[in-house]
Each structure stands twice: as structure tokens, then as C-alpha cells.
N, C-alpha and C positions, 0 to 999 in steps of 0.2 A: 456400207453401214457406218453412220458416225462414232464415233469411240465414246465410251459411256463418261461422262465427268458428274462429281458433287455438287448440293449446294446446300449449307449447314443452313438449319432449320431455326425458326427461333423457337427458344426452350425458356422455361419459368422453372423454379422450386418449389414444389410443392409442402404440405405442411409436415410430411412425413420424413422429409429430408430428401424425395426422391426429384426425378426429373420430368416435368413432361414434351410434348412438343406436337404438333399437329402439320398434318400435313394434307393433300388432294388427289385424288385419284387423278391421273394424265393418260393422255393416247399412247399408248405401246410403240409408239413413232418417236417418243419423247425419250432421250437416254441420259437426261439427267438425273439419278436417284436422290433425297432426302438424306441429309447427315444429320446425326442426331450422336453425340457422345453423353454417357453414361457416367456414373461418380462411381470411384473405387465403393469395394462391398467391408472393407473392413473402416472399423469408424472408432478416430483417437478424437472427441473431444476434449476441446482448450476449453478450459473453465478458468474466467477472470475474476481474479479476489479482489475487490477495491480496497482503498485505505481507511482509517479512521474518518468517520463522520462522510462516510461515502454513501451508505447504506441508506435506503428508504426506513423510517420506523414509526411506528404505528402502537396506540395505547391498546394491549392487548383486551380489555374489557370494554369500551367503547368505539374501538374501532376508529377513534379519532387521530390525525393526521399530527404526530407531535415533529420528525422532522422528513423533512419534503424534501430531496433537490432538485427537485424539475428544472429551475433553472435559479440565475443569483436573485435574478428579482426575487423569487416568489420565498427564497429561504430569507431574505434580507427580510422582509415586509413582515415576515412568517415569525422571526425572533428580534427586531432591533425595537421594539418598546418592553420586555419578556426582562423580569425585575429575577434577582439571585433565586428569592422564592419561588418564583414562576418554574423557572430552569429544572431548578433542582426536582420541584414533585413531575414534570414534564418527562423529564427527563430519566429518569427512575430504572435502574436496571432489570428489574424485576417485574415493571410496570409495560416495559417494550416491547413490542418486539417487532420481526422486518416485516415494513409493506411492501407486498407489490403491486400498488398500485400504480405506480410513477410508469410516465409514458414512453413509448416506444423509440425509437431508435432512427426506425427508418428501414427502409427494404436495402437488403444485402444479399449476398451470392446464395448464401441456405437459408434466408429471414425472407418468402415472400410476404408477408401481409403481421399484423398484428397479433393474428392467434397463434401463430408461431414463434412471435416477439415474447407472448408472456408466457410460454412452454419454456423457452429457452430465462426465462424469468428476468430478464429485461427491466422488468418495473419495480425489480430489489435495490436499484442503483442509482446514479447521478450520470440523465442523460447528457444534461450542461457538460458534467469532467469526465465522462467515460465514455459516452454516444459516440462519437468519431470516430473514436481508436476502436473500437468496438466494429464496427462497419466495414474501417480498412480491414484490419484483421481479417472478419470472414469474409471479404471480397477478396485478399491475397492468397488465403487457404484453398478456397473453396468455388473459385469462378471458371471450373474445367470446361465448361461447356463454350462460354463466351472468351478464355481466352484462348480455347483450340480452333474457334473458327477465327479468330482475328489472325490466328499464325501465329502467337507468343508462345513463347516457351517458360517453365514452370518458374515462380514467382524466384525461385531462389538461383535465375540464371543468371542473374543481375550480380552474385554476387560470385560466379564462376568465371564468367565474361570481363570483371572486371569495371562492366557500366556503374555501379553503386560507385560514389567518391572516394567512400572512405571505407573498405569490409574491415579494418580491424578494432574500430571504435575504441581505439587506446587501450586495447587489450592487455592485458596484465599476464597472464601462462603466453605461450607460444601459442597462436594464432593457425588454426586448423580451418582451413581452406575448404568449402561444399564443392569436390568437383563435379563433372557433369554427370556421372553416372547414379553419383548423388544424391543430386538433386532433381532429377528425373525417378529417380526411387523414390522417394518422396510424393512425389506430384501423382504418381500412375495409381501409385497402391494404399493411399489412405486420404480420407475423406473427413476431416478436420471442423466441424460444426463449433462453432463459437458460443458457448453459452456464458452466464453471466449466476455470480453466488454474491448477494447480499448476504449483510449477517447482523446480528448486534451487537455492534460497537461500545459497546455499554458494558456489558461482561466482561469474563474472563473469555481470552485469548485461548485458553486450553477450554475451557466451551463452546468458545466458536470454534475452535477446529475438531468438537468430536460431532456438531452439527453438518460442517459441512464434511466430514466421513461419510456419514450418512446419506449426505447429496449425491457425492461422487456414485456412490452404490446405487441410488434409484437413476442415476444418470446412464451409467451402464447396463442395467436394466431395461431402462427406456429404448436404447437404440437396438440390445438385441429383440426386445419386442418386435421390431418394425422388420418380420419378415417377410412382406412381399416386397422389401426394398431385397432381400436377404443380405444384410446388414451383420455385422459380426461386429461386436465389442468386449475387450478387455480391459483397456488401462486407458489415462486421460492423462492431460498434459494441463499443469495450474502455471497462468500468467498472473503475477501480482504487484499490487501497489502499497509502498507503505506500510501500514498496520495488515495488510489483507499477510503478508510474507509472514507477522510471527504465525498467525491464526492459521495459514500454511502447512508452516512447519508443525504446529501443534496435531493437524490433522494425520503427517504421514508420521509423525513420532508414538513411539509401542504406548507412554503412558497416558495417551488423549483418545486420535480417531486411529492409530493404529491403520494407518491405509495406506502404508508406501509401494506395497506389490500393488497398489489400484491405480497408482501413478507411474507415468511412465518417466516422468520429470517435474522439475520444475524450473519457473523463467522469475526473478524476485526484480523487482525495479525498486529502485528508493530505497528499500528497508530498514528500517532504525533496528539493525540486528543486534544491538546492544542498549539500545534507545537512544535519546535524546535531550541536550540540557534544555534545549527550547523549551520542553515538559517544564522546566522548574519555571524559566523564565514568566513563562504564560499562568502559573498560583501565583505571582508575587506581581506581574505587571495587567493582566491582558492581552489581549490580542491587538495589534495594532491595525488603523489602517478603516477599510472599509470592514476586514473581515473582526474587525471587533465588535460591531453592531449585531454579529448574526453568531461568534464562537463566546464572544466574551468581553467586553472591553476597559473590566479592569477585577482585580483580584477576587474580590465577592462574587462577579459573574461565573467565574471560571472558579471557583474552590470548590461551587456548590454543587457542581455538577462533577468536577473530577475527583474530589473527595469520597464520593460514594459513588462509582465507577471503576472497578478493577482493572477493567480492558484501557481506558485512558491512565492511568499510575503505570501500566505495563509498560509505557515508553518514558518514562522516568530510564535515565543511567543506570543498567545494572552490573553487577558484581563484575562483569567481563568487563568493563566499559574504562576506554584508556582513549586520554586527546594526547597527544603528542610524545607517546610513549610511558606517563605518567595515568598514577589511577584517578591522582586529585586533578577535580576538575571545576570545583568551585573555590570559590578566591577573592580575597578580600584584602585590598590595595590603598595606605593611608598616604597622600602626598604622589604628586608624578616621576616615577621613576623609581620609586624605591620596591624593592623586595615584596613579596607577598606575606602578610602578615600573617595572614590564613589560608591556610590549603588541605579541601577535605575533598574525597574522603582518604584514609590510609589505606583502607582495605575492607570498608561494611559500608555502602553508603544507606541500607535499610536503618541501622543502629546508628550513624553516625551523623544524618544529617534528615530522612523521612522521616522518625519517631521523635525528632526536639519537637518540644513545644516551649520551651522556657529558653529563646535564645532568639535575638535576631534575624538571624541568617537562615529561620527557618523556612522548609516546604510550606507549611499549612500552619492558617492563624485556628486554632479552632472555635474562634466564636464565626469563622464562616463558614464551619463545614455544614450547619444546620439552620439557615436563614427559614424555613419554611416551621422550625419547629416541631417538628415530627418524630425525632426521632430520643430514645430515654436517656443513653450518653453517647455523643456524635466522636469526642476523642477515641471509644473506648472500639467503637465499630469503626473508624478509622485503622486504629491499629491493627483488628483484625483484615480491616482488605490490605493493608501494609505488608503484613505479614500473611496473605495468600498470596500478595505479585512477587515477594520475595521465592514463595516455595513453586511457585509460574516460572522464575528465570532460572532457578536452581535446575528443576525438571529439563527446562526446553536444553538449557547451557548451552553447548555448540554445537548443536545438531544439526545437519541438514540432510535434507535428502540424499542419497550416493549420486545423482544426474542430478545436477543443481548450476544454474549460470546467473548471475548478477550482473546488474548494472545500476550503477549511482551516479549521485553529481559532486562533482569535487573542484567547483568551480569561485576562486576565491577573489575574484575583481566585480562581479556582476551579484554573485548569488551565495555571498558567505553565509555560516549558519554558525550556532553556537558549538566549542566543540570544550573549547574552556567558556567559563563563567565567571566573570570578574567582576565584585562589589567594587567600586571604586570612592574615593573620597578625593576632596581638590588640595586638601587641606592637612598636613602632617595634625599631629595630637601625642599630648604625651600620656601612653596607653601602650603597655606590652602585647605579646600575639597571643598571649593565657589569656590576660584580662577583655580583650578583645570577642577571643571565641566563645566567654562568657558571658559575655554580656548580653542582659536582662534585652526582651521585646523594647524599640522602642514607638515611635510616632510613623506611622504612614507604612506604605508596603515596599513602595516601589516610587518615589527617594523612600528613603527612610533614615530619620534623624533618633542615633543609640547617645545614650548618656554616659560620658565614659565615668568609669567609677575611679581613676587617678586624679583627675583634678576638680568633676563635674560637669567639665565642658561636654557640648554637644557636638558630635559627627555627624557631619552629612554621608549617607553611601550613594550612588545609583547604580543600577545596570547598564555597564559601558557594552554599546553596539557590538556585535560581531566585528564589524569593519572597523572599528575604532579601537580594538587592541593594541596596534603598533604591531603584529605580527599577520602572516596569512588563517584565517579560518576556511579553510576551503568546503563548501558544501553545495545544498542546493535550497537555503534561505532556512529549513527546515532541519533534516538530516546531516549532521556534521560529515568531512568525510573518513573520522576515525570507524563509525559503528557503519557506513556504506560500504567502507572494506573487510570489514571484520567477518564477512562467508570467506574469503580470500586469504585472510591471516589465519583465521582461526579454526576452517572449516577441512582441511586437509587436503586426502583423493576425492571428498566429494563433490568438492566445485571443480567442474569440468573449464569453466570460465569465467571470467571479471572483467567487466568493461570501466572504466574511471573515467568519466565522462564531463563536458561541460556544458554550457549554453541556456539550461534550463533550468524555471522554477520547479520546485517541488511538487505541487500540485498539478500544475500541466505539462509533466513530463511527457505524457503518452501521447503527448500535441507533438513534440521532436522528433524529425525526422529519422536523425541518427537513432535516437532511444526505439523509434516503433521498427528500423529496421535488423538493430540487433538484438531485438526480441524475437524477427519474424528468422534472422539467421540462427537464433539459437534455438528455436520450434524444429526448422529443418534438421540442425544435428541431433535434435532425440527421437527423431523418427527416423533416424538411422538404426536405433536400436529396438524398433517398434517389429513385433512379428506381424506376419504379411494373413489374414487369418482366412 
């Protein structure tokens, strides 16, 4: 009699998250059996938070399509004739909210088809910035079936073995190593579904995370539902980008969504954990580039809509926020080489430099906070969303979850970001640093030519480049890497890890190899501490 042998069966995902497979009746002569493997019964959902302006959003009473990312075309075509007016009623915090209707993704290890694309809600996001990484991810998690008949072994051997280039991605604590028993823990006993949380980006941050609190909850709902998988869920594991990390942490924090025991961790990329001066830069210049056409491309575009937007002022520099061990981080320089005339903040930058209106140097002109007209005093609602992102950073301060790992880009040859902010002038003036930081609004936003009140003559200022300081800014064009490290300075026992990282932009970090695989090594070490259920 010949000896029995295997032959692994082909298997599909069904929409419930289970497995199927088919196979034929054969002659009782035939001693090859059907393999068919099975997905672990206990089930930690990744749920990926995108960044700012990541989000599908949609005019809550019409149902009209106000921003789209399906792809760059279609958001380019979508805003590059869209006048300050336009923006701002379009745009309307109150007026939005997320669509899912944005398209699908693409079939993945637990995504067979479309109607499980928008279960997992898929069409909340930017397939263009987030589709890919979204795909590897659940093909790395969750492809038991196909990569047990291939012969591989569990996605995180790569970095036991050794085959990864690089496992410590410039790690920052001591570098803890998945060995194999591991990483085979991982891979046997939990079954890892990818889903995807839109949100609106137009709020407050401490909104959007008592929203997506409430995700997390029907999410874990959802899977223990599905018991003829018999399926057991507890907690989920949040991948983030950018702006998605405050709205994050606001979720597992006591005074928002209150959801840290529904989390098993969290993975934060990019984070402007303290924010960002490019915030200031983009009210006084625009966006540069291609992405000016479709974010803003020059001060009226972008006041009008970040003016009356909480959730965008929220990456404004706050009270934590330190470039090069100093709080002041904007700066105003008369003549090359000499001393900073000006340098704010001292210690408020809400008081000291977001509520001027009668200076220069300021955040916000206000005759452009209200191009559309709408609203009875635009300074006066200004300062109260001024003064809610101030009691937003107060609340979050340094919070993070207790299982919390980071990674940023701190990359200052390819990919600086702002981390000081420096008015510059070409031209010395005889003007003291009083007379200076008083001085009256004058001409233009960004040059902008002040009248000095010593002699009458006029100064020219501009915004000198990142790269053009004469010093390193290291970032990732976006995120400086003072507030990219600040879970790591500031965050204590809770960050288990910090990657400081180079190579990539901001926006397409989850495109980087290194970035998607010390995401994917820092998923395995919190399902080390995941119960087996």
C-alpha cells in the first residue's frame, strides 16, 4: 500500500473572514488527502487611522462629494479652480462628514471581493496614499493558508532569521529581537483583519477620537458576531499616520473615547506629537508645489479653511513643542548673520503668537478668516477655536497609550521640515527687537514688507527654506524631528519603541520599506501580549 501524502487545496476568504476550499470525491486507491488550513479563532484587528486630509468627506445634507482622494487626479481637478470662498463653505466642519464611498483597494489575504472592502470601510480613505500599504499589511497578517502551502514560515521570520537588512530601523531604547517561538506565537494563534477608520479631519481631534471609540466597539462586536467562524474578540491593535496618532490617542485617553483596555496597542508613524511649524508656515505662504492647487496655494486659500477647523490649528506647535531644545521657535532675523531679533514663543505660544492680530508676525490675517461672509465676528469664533485646541493639547499633553511604538523621519539632506521658523530680512535696519516685535501688519503675507517705526524705512521679511537655515532641520518635509520624537522624550514606560528613521516623504511613508516593516515588527511584539481566547 502506498504511503498517504498531502496536497494543499486552493482556498479563497470569504466575506465573514472565514476560509473556504473545495475539493472531489477520488477512488479509495488514491492516498493523497486535501489540505486545507484554517485562521486562528481568536481575532485582534489592525485598524489604520490615516492623516490629515486623508479622509473621504462628504456634505452631510446633500450627500455631495466635497473631498474625494480616489486618486491625485481626481482631488487636483476636484479643488485647483475652488476660490478661498468656495473652500471655506465646502469645507465647513460642521457641514462634513466622512464618505465611504471611495473605491476599494483590491483583493487581500482577508478582502475577498468589494463587499468586504466596504465592511472593513475601505471607502473612508485615500486609495491613491493608503491602498498599498493597506493590502501588504493584510497579505503579511493574514495569508495562513497560502503561505503554509508555499512552505514559509510566519511573516515575522524574516526578522528572527535575520533575512530583513535592517530589524533595528535606528532604533532608539534597546532593540528586542522576535525570536522564533515568537513569532510562530503570533502567526498560529491570532488572525489579524485589516480594517481602515476614516474620520473628519475638520474637527477636533478629541471628536474624532471619541468617534472612532465607538468604531473600535462595533468592530469588536462585529467579529465576535461571526460565530460560525467561532471567532473570539477583545482588543485591536491602531496603525497610524500623522494627524490619525493625535485622534488615536484622544480615543484611548480617560477624557475623550476612553478605550485603552479595547486596545491592545498602538503603532503611531509620522506624528506631529506636539505639531508642526509647517502649520504656521502654510496661513502665511500656501502650499507649495503641485499640492497648492488642491490644499491651498497661497494664504487666503488656506486661512479660510484652517481658520474654522479645529482639527487642522491642532497641529499648530503646542505648549510641549521644543526645536532644538529651546520653546522659541519662530524667529525673525534683520541682516545675514546676526542674532535673532525675535524669538517666540517664551512659554504660551496660544497668547503669544495664535491670538495677535495687530502684529506682523502674525498666525491669521483676519479679514481672511471669512472670504465667504457668513459668519457675524470671524476674529471672535477664531479665538474661541484657538482657545478649544489650546484646552485639546492641554488635555491630550503626554499621553500615550502604555504599549505605544513610533516611528518618524528625521531625515535632514533629502527631506528637512520646519522645526525652527525663521523670518528673514537681507538687509540690517535701524529697528530694536521691542520695536520689531511691535510692529504694526504690514504689506503682503509671505514676503511681507513692515514699516519700521525708527526711521520709516521699509523691511522686507520672507520665509527662509528648511534647507536654507545654515543648520540641520531634520524631518520628513512635513513633521520636524523635534515633535517625531517627543512619544520617546516625553512619553516615558509607555513607548515600548522609537524608530528615527530616514529616506522618506511624509506623506508616502507607508510606501517605505523599512517604515512598513517596522510597523509590521512592532504589530508582532504586541501580540505577544495579546490573550490566546
Amino acid at each position: 500500500m502506498s504511503e498517504e501524502t498531502t496536497q494543499p487545496l486552493p482556498q479563497e476568504s470569504t466575506a465573514d473572514g472565514g476560509i473556504s476550499a473545495s475539493t472531489r470525491l477520488t477512488p479509495t486507491e488514491q492516498k493523497v488527502r486535501g489540505l486545507m488550513c484554517i485562521r486562528p479563532t481568536t481575532v485582534v484587528p489592525v485598524i489604520f487611522v490615516p492623516g490629515i486630509m486623508g479622509s473621504n468627506l462628504r456634505d452631510a445634507s446633500t450627500m455631495e462629494k466635497v473631498w474625494n482622494t480616489n486618486s491625485t487626479t481626481s482631488i487636483l481637478f476636484q479643488w485647483i479652480f475652488r476660490s478661498a470662498s468656495t473652500r471655506q463653505t465646502k469645507l465647513a466642519p460642521d457641514k462634513a462628514e466622512v464618505d465611504d464611498r471611495g473605491r476599494w483597494f483590491g483583493k487581500s489575504a482577508s478582502v475577498p471581493d468589494e463587499k468586504t472592502a466596504k465592511l472593513r470601510r475601505q471607502g473612508t480613505t485615500s486609495r491613491a496614499f493608503y491602498g498599498e500599504f493597506a493590502r501588504w499589511l493584510d497579505d503579511q497578517l493574514n495569508d495562513h493558508g497560502q503561505a503554509t502551502h508555499a512552505g514559509h514560515p510566519s511573516p515575522w521570520q524574516r526578522y528572527v532569521d535575520g533575512t530583513q537588512k535592517d530589524t533595528t530601523w535606528n532604533a532608539q531604547k534597546p532593540f528586542q529581537k522576535l525570536d522564533k517561538e515568537a513569532s510562530n506565537n503570533a502567526w498560529d494563534h491570532f488572525f489579524c483583519p485589516v480594517h481602515i477608520h476614516g474620520y473628519n479631519w475638520l474637527k477636533s481631534n478629541g471628536e474624532a477620537g471619541k468617534v472612532l471609540a465607538e468604531d473600535i466597539q462595533k468592530i469588536i462586536d462585529y467579529w465576535n458576531a461571526q460565530t460560525d467562524c467561532g471567532y473570539h474578540c477583545e482588543q485591536v491593535i491602531l496603525v497610524t499616520h500623522s494627524m490619525g496618532g493625535l485622534t488615536s490617542r484622544a480615543a484611548v485617553h480617560a477624557a475623550y473615547g476612553n478605550a485603552a483596555d479595547k486596545v491592545l496597542g498602538i503603532v503611531h508613524g509620522e506624528q506631529p506629537a506636539n505639531g508642526a511649524a509647517a502649520a504656521y508656515h502654510h496661513c502665511r505662504n500656501g502650499y507649495g508645489g503641485i499640492s497648492g492647487w488642491v490644499l491651498g496655494r497661497n494664504a487666503a486659500q488656506v486661512s479660510a479653511v484652517f481658520a474654522n477647523a479645529p482639527g487642522a490649528m491642532e497641529l499648530l506647535p503646542n505648549q510641549q513643542y521644543e526645536a532644538n531644545g529651546k520653546k522659541a521657535w519662530l524667529k525673525a532675523q534683520l541682516g545675514e548673520g546676526s542674532t535673532p531679533a525675535m524669538e517666540l514663543p517664551q512659554s504660551d505660544p496660544y497668547v503669544e503668537i495664535y491670538l495677535k492680530n495687530d502684529v506682523w508676525w502674525r498666525l491669521m490675517d483676519p479679514a481672511l478668516i471669512d472670504p465667504a461672509k457668513k459668519l457675524p465676528n470671524p476674529w471672535t469664533i477664531f479665538q474661541k477655536n484657538i482657545t478649544s485646541v489650546s484646552d485639546f493639547h492641554c488635555a491630550l499633553g503626554t499621553y500615550y497609550h502604555p504599549r505605544t511604538y513610533v516611528h518618524y523621519g528625521a531625515d535632514a539632506k533629502k527631506h528637512p521640515a520646519y522645526g525652527n521658523l525663521l523670518w528673514k530680512s537681507r538687509t540690517t535696519a535701524s529697528i530694536t527687537s521691542a520695536q520689531l516685535l511691535a510692529a504694526p501688519p504690514g504689506d503682503g503675507s509671505n514676503p511681507v514688507t513692515v514699516n519700521s517705526p525708527a526711521d520709516a524705512s521699509k523691511i522686507r521679511f520672507e520665509i527662509v527654506a528648511p534647507g536654507d537655515m545654515g543648520y540641520p532641520q531634520p524631518g520628513d518635509e512635513t513633521v520636524p524631528d523635534c515633535s517625531g520624537e517627543a512619544p520617546f522624550v516625553q512619553g516615558g514606560g509607555s513607548i515600548q519603541q522609537s524608530f528615527r528613521m530616514q529616506g522618506f516623504e511624509h506623506q508616502a511613508a507607508y510606501n517605505n520599506e523599512d517604515v512598513r516593516h517596522c510597523t509590521l515588527y512592532a504589530i508582532g511584539r504586541l501580540l505577544q501580549r495579546a490573550k490566546v481566547l
